[in-house]
PATORFI-776614 format. One line per 2 residues: number of its first residue (from 1); for each residue x, y, z of N, C-alpha, C. Coordinates in steps of 0.1 Angstrom, whole numbers, padded with zeros to 4 digits. Each point is the difference from the previous one (the first is absolute). Example, Ala and Ser with C-alpha at 12.3 -4.5 7.8 and 13.67 -1.06 7.14 Angstrom:
# PATORFI-776614
1	0132,-0057,0078,-0009,0012,0000,0009,0012,0000 ~ -0004,0011,-0007,0009,0011,0000,-0008,0011,0008;
END
This chain:
# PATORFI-776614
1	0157,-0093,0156,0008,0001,0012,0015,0001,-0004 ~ 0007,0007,0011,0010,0003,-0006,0011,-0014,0001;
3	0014,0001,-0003,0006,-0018,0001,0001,-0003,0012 ~ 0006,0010,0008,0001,-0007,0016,-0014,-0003,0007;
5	-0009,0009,0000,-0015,-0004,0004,-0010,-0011,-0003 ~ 0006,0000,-0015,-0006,-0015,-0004,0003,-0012,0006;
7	0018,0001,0002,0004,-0008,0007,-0007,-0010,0010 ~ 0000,0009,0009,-0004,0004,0012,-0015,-0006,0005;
9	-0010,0006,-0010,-0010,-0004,-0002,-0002,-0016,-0008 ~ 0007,-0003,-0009,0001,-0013,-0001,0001,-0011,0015;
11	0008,0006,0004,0008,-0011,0008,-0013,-0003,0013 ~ -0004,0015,0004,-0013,0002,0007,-0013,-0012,-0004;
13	0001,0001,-0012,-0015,-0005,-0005,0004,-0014,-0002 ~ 0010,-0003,-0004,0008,-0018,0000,-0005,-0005,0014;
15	0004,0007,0010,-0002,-0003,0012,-0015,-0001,0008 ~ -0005,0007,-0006,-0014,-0002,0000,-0006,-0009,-0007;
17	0003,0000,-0010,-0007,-0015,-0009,0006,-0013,0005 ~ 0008,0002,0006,0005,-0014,0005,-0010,-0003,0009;
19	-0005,0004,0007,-0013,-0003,0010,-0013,0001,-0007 ~ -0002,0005,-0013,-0011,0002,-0002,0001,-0001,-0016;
21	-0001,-0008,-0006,0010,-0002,-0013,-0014,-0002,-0008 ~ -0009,0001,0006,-0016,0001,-0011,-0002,0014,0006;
23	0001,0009,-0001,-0004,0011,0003,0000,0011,-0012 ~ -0009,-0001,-0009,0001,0006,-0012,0004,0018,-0001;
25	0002,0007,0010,0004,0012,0001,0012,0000,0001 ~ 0009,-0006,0010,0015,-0005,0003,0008,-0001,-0014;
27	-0013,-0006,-0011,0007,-0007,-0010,0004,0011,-0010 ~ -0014,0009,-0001,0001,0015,-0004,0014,0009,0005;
29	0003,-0001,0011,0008,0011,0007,0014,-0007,-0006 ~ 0001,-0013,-0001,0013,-0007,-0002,0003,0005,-0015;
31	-0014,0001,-0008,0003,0003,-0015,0006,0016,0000 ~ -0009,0006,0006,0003,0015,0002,0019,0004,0004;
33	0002,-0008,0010,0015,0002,0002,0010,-0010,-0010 ~ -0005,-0006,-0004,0010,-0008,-0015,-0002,0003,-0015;
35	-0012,0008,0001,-0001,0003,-0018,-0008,-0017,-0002 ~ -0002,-0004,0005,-0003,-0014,-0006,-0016,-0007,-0006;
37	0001,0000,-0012,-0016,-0004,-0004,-0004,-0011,0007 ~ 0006,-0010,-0002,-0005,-0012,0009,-0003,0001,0014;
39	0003,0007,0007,-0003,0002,0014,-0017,0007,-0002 ~ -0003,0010,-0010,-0010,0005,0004,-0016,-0013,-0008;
41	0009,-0010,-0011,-0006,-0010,-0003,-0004,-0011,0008 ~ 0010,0001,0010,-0001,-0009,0010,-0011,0006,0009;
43	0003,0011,0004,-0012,0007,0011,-0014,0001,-0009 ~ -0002,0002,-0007,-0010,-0003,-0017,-0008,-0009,0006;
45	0008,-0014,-0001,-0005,-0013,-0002,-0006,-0005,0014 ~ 0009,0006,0010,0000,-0001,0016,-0014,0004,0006;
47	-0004,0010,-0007,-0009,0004,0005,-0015,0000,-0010 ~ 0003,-0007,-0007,-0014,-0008,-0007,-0006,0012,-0015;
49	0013,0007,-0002,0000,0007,-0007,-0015,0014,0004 ~ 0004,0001,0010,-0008,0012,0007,0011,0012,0006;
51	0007,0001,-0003,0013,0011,0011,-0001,0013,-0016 ~ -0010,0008,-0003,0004,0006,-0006,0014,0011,0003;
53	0009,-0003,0009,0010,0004,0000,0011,-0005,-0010 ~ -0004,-0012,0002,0013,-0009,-0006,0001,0002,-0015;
55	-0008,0003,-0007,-0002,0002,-0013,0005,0018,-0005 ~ -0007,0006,0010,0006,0015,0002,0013,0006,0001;
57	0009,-0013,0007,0012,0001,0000,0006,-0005,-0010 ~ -0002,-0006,-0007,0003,-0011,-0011,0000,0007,-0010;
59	-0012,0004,-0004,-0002,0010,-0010,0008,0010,-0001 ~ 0002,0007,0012,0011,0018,0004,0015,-0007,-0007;
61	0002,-0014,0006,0017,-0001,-0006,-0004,-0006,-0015 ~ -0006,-0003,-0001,-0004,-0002,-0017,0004,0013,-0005;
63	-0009,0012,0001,0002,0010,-0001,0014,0009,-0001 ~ 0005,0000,0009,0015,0001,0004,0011,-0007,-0014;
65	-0004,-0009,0000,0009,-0004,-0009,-0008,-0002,-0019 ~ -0010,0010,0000,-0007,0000,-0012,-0007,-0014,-0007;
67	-0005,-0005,0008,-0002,-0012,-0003,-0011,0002,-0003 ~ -0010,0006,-0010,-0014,0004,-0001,-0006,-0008,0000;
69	-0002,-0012,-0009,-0009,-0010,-0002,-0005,-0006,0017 ~ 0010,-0003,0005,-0001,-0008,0014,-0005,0013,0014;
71	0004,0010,-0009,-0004,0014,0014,-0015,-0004,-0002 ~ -0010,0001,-0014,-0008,0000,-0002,-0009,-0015,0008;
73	0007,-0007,-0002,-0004,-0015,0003,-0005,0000,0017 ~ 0013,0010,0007,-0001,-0003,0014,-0013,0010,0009;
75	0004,0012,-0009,-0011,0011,0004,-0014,-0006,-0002 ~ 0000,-0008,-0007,-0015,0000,-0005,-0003,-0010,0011;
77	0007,-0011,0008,-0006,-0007,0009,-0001,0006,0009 ~ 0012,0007,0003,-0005,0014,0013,-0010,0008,-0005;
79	-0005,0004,-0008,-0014,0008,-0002,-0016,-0005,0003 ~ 0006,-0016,-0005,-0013,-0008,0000,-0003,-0001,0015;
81	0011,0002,0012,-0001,0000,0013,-0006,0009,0007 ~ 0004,0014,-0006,0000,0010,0008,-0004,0014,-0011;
83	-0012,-0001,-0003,0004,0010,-0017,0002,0012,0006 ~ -0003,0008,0012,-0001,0012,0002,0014,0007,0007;
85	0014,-0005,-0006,0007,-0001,0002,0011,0009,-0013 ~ -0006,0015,0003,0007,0005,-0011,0012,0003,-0005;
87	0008,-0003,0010,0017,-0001,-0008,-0003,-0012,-0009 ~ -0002,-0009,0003,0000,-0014,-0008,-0004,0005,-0015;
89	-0008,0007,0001,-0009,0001,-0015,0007,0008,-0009 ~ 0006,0011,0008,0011,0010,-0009,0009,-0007,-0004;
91	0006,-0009,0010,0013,-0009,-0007,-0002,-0005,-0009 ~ -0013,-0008,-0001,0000,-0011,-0010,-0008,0011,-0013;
93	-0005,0009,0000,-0005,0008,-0006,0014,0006,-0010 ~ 0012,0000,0007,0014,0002,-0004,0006,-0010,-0010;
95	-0001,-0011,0007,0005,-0013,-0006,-0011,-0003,-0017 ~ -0010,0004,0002,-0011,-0002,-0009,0008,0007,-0014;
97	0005,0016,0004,0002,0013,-0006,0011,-0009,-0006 ~ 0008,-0011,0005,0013,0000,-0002,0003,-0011,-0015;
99	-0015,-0005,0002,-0002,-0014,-0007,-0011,0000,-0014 ~ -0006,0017,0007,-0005,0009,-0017,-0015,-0012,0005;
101	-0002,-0001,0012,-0012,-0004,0004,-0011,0014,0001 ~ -0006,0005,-0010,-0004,0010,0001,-0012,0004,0009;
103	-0007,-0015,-0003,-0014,0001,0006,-0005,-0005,0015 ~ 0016,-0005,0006,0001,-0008,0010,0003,0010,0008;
105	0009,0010,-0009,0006,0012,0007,-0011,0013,0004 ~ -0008,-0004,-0003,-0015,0013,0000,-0006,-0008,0007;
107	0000,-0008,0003,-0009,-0010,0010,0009,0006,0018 ~ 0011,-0004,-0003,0008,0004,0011,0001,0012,0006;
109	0001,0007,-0007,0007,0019,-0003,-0016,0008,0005 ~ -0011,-0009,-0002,-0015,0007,0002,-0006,-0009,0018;
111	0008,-0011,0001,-0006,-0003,0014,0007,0009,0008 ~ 0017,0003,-0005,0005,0008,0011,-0004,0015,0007;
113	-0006,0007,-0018,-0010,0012,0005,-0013,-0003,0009 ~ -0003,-0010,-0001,-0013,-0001,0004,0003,-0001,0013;
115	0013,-0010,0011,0003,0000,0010,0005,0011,0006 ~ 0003,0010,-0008,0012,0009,0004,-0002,0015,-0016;
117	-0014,0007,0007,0000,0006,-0012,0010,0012,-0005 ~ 0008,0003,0013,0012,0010,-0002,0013,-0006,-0002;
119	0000,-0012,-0007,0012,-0010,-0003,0004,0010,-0018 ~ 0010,0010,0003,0002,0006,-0011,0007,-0008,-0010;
121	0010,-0007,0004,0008,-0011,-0009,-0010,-0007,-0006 ~ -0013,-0009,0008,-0006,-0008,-0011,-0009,0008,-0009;
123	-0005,0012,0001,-0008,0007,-0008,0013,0004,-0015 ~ 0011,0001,0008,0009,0007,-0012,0005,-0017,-0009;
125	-0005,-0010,0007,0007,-0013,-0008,-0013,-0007,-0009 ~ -0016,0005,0008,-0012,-0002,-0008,0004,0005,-0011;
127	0001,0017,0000,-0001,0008,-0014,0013,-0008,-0014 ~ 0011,-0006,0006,0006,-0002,-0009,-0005,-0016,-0006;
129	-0005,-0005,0007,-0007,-0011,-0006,-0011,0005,-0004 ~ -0006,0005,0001,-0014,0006,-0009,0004,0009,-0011;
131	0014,0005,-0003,0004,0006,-0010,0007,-0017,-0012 ~ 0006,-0011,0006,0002,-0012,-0008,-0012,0001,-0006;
133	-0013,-0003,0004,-0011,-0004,-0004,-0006,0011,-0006 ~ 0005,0008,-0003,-0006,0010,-0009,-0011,0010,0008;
135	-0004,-0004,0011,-0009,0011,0008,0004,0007,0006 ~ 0004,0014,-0010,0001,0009,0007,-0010,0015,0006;
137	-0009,-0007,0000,-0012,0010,0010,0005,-0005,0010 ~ 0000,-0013,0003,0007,-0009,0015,0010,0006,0004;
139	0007,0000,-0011,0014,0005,0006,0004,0008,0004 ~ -0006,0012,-0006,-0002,0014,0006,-0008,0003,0011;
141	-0009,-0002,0007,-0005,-0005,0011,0009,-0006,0011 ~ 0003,-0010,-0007,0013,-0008,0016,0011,0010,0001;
143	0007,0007,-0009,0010,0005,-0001,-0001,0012,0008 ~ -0015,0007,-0002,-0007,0009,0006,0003,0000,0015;
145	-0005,-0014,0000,0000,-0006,0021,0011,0003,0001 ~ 0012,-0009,-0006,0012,0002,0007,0007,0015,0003;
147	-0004,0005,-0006,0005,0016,-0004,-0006,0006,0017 ~ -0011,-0006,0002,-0009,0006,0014,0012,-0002,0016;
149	0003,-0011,-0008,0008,-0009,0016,0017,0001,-0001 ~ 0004,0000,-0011,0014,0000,-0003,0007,0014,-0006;
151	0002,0012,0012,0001,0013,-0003,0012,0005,-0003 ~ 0006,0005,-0015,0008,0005,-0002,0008,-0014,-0015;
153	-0009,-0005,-0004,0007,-0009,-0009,-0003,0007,-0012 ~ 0010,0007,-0007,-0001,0005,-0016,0000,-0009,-0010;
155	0009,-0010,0008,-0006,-0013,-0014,-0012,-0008,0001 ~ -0006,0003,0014,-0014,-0004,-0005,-0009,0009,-0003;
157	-0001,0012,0001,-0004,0010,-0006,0003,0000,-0014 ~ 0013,-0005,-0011,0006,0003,-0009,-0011,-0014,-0007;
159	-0001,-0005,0011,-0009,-0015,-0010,-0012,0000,-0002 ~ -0008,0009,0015,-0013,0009,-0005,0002,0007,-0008;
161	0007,0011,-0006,0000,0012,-0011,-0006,-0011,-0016 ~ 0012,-0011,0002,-0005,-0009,-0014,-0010,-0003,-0001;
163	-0004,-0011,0011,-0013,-0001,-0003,-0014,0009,-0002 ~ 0002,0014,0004,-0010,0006,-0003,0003,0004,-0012;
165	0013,0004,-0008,0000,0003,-0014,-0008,-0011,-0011 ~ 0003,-0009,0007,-0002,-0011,-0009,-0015,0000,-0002;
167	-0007,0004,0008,-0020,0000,0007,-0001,0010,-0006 ~ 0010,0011,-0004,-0005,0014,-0003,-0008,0007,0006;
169	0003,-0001,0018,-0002,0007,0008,0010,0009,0004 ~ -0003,0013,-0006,0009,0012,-0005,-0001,0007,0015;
171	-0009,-0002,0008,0002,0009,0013,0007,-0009,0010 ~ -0006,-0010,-0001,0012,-0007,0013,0016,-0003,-0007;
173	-0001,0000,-0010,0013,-0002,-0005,0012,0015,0000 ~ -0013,0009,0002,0005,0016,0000,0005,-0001,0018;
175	-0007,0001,0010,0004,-0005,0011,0011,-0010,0005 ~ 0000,-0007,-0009,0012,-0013,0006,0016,0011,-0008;
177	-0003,0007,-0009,0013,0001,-0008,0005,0017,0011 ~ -0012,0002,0005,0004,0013,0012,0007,-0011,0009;
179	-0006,-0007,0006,0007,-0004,0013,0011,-0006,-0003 ~ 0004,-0010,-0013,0011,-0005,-0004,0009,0012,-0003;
181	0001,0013,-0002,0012,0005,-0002,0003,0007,0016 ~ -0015,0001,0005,0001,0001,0018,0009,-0008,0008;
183	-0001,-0015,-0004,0004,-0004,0012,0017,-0010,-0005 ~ 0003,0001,-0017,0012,-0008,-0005,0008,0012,0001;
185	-0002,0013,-0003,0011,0007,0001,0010,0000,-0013 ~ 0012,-0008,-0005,0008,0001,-0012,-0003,-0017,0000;
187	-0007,-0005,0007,0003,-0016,-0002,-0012,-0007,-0013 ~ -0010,0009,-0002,-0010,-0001,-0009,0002,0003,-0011;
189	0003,-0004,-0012,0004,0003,-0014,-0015,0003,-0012 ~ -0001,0011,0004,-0018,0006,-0014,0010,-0004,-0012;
191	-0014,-0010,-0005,0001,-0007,-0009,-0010,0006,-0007 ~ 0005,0009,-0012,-0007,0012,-0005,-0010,-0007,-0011;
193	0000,-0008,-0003,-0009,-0008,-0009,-0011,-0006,0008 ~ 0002,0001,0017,-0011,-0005,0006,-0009,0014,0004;
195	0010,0014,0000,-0006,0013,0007,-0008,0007,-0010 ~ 0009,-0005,-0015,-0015,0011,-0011,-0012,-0013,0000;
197	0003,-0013,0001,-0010,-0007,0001,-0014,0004,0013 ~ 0009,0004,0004,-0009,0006,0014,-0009,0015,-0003;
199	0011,0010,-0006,-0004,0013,0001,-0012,0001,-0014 ~ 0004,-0008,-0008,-0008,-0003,-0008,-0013,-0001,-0003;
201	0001,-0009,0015,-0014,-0008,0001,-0007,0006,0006 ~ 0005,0010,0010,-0011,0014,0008,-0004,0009,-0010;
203	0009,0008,-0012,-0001,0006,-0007,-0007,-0007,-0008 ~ -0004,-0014,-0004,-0014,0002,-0009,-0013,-0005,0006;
205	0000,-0001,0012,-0008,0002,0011,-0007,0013,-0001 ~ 0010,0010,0005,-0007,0015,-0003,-0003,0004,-0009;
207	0001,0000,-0015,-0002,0003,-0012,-0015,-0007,-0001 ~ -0002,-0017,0003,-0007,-0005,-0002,-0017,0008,0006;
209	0009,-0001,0017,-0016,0012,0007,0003,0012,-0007 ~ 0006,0005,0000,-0003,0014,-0008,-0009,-0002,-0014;
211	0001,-0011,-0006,-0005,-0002,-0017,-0016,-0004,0007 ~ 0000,-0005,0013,-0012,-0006,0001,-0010,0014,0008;
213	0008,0007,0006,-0008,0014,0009,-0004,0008,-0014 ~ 0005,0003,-0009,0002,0009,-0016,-0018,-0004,-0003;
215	-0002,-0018,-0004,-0006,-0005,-0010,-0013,0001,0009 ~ -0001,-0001,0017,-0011,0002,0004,-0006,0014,0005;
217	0010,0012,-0006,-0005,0012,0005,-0011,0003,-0009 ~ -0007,0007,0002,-0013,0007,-0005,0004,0006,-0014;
END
């Protein structure tokens, strides 16, 4: 909220709790307009620790002020409430990324596809966790999705090109390096040690079927 609105709304919701001072939502709204953890700890406790809001909110200014350990702490009681609740899971799927939680972070980054399978950001935040962990068939795949839903990113196109050099998949890596000079324009720098790596690898491709069409002709 902005400072005068918060104001505002503070003073609203003081006035409301004065009549209703167990009202575990009130308590939420009072947090919301003060920044205040203890208010949403209060509404927490007020409500028998069932208000998966109050944790939701807790967690977001966690978040806000990079507090990863505790973002993690709060999301996960708001998940345990409400799992089908996919912003929550990207966040903390974030917070995970933040804390080199790698496996907590694929746990997250995979419920959010699964809620939301045109969620281009988490398919693009799977693949870079499945690239930590060394899977990159994974990663080329998620990076794949995101590329479906998130139209016109050269640098995630530039992240596919790697990974398929790296797989030594010479035709999709041939396709990502068309579209990456398609769509960066002068912002893309060929990195000529990755392009004979590339041209390379079609060229002994062809030689190879050619040596193999030769050995089975008549």
């Amino acid at each position: 909220l902005a400072q005068g609105n918060a104001k505002r709304a503070e003073t609203v919701v003081r006035d409301l709790l004065a009549k209703e001072p167990e009202n575990p939502s009130l308590w939420v709204a009072l947090g919301e307009a003060t920044a205040s953890k203890e208010c949403f700890l209060k509404a927490w406790d007020l409500s028998g620790h069932k208000l998966a809001g109050a944790m939701r909110k807790m967690a977001r200014l966690c978040t806000e002020k990079s507090q990863w350990e505790e973002s993690i702490e709060y999301y996960d009681k708001a998940l345990a409430l409400n799992p089908l609740y996919g912003a929550n899971w990207f966040t903390l799927g974030h917070a995970c990324m933040k804390t080199e939680r790698w496996d907590r972070a694929l746990e997250c980054f995979t419920r959010v596809v699964q809620l939301d399978p045109e969620h281009g950001q988490a398919w693009n935040n799977l693949g870079t966790v499945y690239l930590k962990k060394g899977r990159l068939r994974e990663a080329l795949h998620a990076v794949g999705m995101c590329l479906k839903f998130v139209e016109g990113s050269w640098r995630v196109r530039e992240n596919h090109f790697r990974i398929a050099l790296e797989l030594k998949e010479f035709d999709i890596g041939m396709c990502d390096f068309q579209e990456l000079l398609s769509l960066s324009g002068h912002r893309y720098k060929v990195q000529f040690d990755e392009l004979d790596f590339l041209l390379q690898g079609l060229a002994d491709r062809v030689l190879k079927a050619e040596a193999e069409s030769s050995s089975a002709a008549p």
